[in-house]
Structures are given as structure tokens and as C-alpha cells.
DSSP file (Angstrom, degrees, kcal/mol; ACC not computed):
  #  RESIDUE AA STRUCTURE BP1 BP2  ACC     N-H-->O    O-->H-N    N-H-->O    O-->H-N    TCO  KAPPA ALPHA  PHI   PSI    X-CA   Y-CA   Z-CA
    1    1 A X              0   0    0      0, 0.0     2,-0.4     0, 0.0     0, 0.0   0.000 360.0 360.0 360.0 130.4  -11.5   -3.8   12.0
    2    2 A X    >>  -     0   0    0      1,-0.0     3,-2.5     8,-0.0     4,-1.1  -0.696 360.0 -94.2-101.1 143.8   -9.8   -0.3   12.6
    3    3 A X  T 34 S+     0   0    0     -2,-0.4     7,-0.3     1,-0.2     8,-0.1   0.540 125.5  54.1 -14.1 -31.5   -6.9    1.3   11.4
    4    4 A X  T 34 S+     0   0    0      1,-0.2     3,-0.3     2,-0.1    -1,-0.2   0.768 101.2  54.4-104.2 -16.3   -5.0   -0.1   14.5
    5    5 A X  T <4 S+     0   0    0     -3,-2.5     2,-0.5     1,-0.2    -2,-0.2   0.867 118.0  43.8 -79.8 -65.0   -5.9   -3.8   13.9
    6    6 A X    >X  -     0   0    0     -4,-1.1     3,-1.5     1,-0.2     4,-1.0  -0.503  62.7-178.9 -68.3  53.2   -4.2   -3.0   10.1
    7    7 A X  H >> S+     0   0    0     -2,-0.5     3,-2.7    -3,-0.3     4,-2.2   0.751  76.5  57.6 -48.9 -56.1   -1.3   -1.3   10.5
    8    8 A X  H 3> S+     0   0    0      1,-0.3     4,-2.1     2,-0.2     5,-0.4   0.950 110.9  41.3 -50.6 -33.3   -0.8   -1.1    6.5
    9    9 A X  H <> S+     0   0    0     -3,-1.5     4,-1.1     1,-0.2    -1,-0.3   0.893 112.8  52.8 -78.8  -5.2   -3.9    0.5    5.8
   10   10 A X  H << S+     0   0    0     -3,-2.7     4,-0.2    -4,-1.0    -2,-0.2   0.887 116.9  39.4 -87.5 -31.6   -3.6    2.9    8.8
   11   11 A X  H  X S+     0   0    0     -4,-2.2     4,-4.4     1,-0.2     3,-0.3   0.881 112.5  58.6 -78.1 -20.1    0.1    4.1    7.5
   12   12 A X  H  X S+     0   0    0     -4,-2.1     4,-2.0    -5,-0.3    -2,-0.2   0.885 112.8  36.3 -78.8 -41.4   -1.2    4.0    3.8
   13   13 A X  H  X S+     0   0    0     -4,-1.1     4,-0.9    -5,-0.4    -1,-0.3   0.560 112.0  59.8 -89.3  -0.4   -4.2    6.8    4.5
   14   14 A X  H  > S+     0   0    0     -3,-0.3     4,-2.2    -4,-0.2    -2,-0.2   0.886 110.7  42.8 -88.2 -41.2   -1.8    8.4    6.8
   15   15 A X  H  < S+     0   0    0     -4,-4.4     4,-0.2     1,-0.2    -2,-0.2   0.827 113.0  53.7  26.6-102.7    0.6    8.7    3.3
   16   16 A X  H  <>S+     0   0    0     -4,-2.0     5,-2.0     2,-0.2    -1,-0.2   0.537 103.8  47.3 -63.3 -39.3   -1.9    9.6    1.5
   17   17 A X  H ><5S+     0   0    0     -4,-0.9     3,-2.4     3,-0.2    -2,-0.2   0.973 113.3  47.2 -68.2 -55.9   -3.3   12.5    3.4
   18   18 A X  T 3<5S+     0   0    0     -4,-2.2    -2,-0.2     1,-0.3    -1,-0.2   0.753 120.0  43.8 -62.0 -18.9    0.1   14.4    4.0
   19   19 A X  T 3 5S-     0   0    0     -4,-0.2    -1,-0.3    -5,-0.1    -2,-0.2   0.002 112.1-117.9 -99.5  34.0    0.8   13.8    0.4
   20   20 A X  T < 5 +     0   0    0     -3,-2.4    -3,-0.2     1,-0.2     2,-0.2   0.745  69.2 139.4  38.7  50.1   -2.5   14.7   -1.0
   21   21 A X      < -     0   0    0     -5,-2.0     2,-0.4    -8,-0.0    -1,-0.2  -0.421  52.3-133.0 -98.6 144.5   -2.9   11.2   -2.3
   22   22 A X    >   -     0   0    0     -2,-0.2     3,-0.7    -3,-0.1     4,-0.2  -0.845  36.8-121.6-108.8 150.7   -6.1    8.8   -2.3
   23   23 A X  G >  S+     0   0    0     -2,-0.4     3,-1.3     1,-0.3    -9,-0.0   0.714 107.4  66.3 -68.7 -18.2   -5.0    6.0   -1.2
   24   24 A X  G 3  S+     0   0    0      1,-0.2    -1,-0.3     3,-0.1   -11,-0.0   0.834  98.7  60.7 -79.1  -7.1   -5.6    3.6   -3.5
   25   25 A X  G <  S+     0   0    0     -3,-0.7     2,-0.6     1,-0.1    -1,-0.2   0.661  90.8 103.3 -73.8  -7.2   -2.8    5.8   -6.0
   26   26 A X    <   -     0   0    0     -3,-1.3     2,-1.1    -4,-0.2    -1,-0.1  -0.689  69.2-149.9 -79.9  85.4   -0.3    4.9   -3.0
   27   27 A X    >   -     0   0    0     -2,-0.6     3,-4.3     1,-0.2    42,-0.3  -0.541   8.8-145.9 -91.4 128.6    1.9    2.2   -3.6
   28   28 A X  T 3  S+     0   0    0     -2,-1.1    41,-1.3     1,-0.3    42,-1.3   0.740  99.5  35.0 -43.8 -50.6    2.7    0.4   -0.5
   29   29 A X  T 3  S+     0   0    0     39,-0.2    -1,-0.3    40,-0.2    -2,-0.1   0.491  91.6 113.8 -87.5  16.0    6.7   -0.4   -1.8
   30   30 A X  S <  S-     0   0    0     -3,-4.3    39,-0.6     1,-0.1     2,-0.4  -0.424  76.9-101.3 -81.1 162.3    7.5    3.1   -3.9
   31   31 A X  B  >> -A   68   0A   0     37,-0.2     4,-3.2     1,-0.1     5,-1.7  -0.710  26.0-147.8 -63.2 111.1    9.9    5.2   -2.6
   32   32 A X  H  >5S+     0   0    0     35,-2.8     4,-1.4    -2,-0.4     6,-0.9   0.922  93.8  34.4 -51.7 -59.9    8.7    8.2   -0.8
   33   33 A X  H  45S+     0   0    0     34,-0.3    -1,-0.2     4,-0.3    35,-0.1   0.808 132.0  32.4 -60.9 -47.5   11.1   10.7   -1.4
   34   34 A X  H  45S+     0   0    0      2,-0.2    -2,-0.2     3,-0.1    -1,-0.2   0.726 122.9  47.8-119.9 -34.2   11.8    9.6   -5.0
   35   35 A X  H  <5S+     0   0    0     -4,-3.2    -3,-0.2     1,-0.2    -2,-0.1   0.887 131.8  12.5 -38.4 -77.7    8.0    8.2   -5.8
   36   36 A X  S  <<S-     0   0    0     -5,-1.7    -2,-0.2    -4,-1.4    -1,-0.2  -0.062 103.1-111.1-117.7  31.7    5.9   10.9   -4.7
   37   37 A X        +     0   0    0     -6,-0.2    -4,-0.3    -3,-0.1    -3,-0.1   0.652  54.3 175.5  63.3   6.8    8.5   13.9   -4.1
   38   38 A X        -     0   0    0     -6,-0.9     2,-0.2    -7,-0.2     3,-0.0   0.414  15.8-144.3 -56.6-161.7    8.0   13.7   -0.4
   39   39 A X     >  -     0   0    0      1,-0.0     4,-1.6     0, 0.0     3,-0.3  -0.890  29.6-104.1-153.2 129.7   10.2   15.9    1.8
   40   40 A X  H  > S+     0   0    0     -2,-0.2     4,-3.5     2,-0.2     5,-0.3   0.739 124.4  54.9 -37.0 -48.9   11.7   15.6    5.0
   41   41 A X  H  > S+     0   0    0      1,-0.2     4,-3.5     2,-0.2     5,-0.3   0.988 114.3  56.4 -54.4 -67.4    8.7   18.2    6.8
   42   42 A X  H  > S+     0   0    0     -3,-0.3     4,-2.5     1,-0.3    -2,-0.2   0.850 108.1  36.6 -12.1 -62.5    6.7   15.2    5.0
   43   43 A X  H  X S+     0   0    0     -4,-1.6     4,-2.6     2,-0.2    -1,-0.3   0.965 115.4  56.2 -70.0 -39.5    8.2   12.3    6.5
   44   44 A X  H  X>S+     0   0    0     -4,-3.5     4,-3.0     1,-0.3     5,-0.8   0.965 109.7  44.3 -76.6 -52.5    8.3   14.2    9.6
   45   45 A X  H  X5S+     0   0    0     -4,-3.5     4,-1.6    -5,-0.3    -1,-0.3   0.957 120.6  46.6 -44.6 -52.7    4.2   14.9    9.4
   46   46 A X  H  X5S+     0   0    0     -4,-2.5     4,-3.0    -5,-0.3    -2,-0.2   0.927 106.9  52.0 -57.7 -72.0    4.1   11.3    8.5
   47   47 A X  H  X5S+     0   0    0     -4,-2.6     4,-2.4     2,-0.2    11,-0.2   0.839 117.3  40.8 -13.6 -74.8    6.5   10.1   11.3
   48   48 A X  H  X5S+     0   0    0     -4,-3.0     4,-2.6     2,-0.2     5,-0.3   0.958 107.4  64.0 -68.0 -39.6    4.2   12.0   14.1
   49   49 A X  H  X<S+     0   0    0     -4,-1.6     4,-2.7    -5,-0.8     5,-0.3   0.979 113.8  31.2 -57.0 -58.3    0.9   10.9   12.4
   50   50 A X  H  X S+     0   0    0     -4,-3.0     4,-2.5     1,-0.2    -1,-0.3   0.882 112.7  57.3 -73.2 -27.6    1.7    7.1   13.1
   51   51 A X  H  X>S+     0   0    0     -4,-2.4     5,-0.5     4,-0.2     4,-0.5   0.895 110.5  46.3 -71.8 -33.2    3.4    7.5   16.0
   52   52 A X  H ><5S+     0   0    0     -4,-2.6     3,-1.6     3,-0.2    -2,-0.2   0.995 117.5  44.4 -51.3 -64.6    0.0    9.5   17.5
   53   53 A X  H 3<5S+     0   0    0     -4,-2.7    -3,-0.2    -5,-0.3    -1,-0.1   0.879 121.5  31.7 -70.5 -28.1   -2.4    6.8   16.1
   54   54 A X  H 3<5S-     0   0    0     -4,-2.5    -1,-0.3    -5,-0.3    -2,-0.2  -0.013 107.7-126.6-114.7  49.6   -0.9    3.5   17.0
   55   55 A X  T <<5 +     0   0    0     -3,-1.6     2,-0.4    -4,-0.5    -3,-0.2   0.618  64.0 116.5  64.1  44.8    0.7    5.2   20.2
   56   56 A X      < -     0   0    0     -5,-0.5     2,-0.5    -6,-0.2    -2,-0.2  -0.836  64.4-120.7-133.2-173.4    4.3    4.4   19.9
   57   57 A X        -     0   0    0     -2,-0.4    -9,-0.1    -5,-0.0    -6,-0.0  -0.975  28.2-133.9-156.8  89.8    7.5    6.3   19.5
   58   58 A X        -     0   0    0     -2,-0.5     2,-1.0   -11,-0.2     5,-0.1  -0.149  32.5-108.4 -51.5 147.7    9.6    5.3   16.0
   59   59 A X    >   -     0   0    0      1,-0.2     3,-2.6    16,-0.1     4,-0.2  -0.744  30.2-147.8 -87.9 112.7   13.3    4.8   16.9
   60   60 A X  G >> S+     0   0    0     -2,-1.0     3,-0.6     1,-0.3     4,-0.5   0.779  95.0  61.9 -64.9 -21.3   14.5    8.3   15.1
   61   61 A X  G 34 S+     0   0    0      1,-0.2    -1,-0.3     2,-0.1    -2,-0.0   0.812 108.0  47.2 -86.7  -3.6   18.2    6.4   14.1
   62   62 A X  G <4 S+     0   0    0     -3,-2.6    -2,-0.2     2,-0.1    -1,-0.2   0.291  88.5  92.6-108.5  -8.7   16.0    3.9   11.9
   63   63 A X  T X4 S+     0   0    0     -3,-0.6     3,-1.6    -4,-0.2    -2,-0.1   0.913  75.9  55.8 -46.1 -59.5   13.8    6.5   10.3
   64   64 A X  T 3< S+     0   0    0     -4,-0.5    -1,-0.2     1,-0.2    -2,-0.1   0.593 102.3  55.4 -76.9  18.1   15.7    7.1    7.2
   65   65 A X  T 3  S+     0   0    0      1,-0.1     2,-1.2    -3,-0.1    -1,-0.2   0.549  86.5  88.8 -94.5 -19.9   15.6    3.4    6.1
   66   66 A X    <   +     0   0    0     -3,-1.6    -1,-0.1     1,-0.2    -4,-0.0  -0.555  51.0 138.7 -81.9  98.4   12.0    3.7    6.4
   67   67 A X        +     0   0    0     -2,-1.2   -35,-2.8   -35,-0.1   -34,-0.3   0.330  57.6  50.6-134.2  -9.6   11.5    4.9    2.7
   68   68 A X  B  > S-A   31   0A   0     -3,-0.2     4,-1.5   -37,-0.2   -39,-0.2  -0.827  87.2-111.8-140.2 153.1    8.6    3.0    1.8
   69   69 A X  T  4 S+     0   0    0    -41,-1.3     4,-0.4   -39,-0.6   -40,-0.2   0.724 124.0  42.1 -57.5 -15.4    5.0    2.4    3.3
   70   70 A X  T  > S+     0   0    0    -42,-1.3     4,-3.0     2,-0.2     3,-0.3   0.824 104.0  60.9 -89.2 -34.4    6.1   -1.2    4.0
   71   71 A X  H  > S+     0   0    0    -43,-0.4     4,-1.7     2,-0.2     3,-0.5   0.994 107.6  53.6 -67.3 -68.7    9.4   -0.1    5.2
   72   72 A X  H  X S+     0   0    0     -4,-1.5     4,-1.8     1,-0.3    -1,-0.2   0.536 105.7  47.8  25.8 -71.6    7.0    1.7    7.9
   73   73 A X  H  > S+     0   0    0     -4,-0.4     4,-2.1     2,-0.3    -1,-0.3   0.675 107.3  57.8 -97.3 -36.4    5.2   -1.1    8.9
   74   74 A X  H  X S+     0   0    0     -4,-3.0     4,-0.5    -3,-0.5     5,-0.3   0.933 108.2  42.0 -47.6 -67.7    8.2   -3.0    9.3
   75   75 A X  H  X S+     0   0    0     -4,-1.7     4,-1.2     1,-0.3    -2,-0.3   0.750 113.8  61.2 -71.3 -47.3    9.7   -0.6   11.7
   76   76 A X  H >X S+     0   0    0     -4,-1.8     4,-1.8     2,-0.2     3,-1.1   0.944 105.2  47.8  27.4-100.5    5.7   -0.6   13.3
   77   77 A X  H >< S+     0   0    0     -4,-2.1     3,-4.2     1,-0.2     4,-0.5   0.829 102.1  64.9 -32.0 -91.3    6.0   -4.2   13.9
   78   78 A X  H 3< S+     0   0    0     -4,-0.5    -1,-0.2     1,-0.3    -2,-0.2   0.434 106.0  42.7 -42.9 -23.3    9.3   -3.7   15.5
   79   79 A X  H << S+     0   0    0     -4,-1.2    -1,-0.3    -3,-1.1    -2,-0.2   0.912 111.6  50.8 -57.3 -50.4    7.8   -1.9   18.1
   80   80 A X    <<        0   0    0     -3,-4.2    -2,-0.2    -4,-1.8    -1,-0.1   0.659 360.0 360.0 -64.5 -21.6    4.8   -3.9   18.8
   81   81 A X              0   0    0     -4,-0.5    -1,-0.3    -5,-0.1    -2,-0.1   0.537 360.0 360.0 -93.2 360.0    6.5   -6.7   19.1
């Protein structure tokens, strides 16, 4: 199974490399910004990193609810579906 087949484990190592995180220290419901310090440039690194690997295009007015790795994968889903 690949990354694309598991969306949580493909956004959780995507995270985790732009915050210089292993993954497993990543928890899937923390708060990015407030968790791990993220940053906008972050989110945004984040943001292009998922949209590249599972080939879709996040709806930008729905970003800043996505706050979480789960929150993510919701908004993920909503695409695929």
C-alpha cells in the first residue's frame, strides 16, 4: 500500500518532513500552529506537498480550518469524493 492508498500516513510524513518531525512524534489531531509552532510558509509547504502527491487542488477558503493532520484528511476526502 502506498502513501496514496493511506491518505493519513501520506499527510502525516508530509508534516513531519516540513516540520523536521519523525513521524511517529506527530500527532494526527494536535494543532499545527499551536502544537508544533508551525507557520504559515509551513502550512503553505505543507498545502503544496499534498496537493502534488495525491494530485488535487485544496479549496484555499477551507485551508485555515485545516489545523490538524486529520483536519487535512478531511478536507482530502472532500476532494476525492
Amino acid at each position: 500500500m502506498n502513501d496514496t492508498d493511506n491518505p493519513l500516513s501520506g499527510v502525516r510524513a508530509i508534516v513531519a518532513e516540513v516540520l523536521a518531525l519523525s513521524p511517529e512524534e506527530v500527532d494526527d489531531t494536535a494543532d499545527l500552529f499551536h502544537h508544533y509552532e508551525a507557520d504559515s510558509l509551513n502550512l503553505i509547504e505543507i498545502v503544496a506537498q499534498v496537493e502534488k502527491q495525491f494530485r488535487v487542488v485544496l479549496p484555499q477558503k477551507e485551508l485555515p480550518q485545516a489545523r490538524s493532520i486529520s483536519a487535512l484528511c478531511d478536507l482530502l476526502a472532500g476532494q476525492a469524493a
